[in-house]
C-alpha positions in Angstrom: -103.1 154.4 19.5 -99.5 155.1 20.9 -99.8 158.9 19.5 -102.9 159.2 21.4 -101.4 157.6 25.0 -98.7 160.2 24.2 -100.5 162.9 23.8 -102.5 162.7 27.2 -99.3 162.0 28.9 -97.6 165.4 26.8 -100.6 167.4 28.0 -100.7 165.6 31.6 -96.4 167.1 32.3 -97.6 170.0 31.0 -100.4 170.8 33.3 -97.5 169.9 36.2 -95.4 172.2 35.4 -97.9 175.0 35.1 -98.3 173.9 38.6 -96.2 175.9 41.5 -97.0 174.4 44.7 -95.6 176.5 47.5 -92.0 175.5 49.3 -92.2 175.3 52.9 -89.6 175.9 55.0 -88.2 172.3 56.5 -90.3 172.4 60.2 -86.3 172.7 61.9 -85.7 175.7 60.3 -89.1 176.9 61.2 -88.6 176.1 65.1 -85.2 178.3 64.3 -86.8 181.2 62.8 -90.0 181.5 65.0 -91.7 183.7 63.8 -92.4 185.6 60.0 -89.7 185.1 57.4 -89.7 186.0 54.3 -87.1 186.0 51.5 -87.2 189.0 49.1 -87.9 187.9 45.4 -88.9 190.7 43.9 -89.3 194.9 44.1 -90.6 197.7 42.9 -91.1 200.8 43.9 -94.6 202.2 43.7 -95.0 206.2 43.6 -96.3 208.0 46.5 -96.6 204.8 48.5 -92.9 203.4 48.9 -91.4 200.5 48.4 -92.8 196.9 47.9 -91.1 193.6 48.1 -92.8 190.6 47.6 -91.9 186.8 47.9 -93.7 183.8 49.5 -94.4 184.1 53.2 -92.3 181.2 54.4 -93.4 181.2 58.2 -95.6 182.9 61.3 -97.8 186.1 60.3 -97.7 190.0 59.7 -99.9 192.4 60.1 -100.3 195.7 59.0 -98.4 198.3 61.0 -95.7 195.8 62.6 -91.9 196.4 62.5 -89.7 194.1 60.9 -85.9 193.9 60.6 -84.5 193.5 56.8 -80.9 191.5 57.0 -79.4 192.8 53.7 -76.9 190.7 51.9 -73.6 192.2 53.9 -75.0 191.2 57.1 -76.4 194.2 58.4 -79.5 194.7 59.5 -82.5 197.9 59.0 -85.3 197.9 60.7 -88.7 199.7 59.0 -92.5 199.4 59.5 -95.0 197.1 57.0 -97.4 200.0 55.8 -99.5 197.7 53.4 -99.6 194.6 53.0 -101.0 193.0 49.2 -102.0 189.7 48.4 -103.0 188.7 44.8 -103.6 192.5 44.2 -105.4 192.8 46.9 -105.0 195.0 50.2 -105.1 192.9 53.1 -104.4 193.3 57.1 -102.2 190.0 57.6 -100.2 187.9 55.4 -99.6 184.4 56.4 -97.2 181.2 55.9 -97.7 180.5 52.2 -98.9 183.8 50.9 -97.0 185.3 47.7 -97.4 188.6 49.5 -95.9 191.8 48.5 -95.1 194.5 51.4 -95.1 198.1 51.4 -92.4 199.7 53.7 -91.3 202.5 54.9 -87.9 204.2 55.8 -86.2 201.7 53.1 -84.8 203.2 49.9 -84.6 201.3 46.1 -80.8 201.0 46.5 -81.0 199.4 50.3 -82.8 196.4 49.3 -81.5 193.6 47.3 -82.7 190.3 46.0 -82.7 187.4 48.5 -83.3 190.0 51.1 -84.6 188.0 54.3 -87.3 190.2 56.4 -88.2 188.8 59.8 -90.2 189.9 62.7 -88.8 191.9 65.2 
């Protein structure tokens, strides 16, 4: 009977760990930000459409066609334009808070953009 009991309990941890549930932002640092943040975990470059970074939407919306401002690891800041936006392999118009979105942009090269790269809304 114990095996059993163990079993279900084995099999219950391991279902909550295949379980990612999305970290928000703490509500102060979302009144700090105000508007869309995003921290860059990922990139690749996709041929003949630019760059895309993904990562999870952490607050406030983007839409297709806005300008944001990348802050790169040494403090400086680059600002570009979201040319696509794709959510679960999907094209979309608008990305919101909690979306693992990736972003295509534009006037950013492979060796500007590093991991941990935060993008915010001009």
């Amino acid at each position: 009977m114990a095996k059993g009991i163990l079993s279900k309990i084995f099999s219950f941890l391991k279902g909550l760990i295949k379980i990612k549930e999305p970290t928000p932002v703490a509500r102060q640092e979302q009144a700090q930000i105000g508007g869309f943040y995003l921290k860059v975990a990922d990139m690749v470059y996709v041929t003949g459409r630019g760059l895309l970074v993904s990562g999870q939407v952490q607050a406030g919306p983007i839409n297709k066609g806005e300008f944001v401002t990348l802050t790169l690891k040494n403090g400086l800041t680059k600002p570009c334009k979201v040319l696509g936006i794709e959510i679960e392999n999907q094209r979309s118009k608008r990305a919101e808070p909690g979306d693992q979105a990736g972003l295509i942009l534009s006037g950013i090269g492979r060796n500007d953009i590093d991991k941990g790269t935060i993008i915010r809304k001009i």
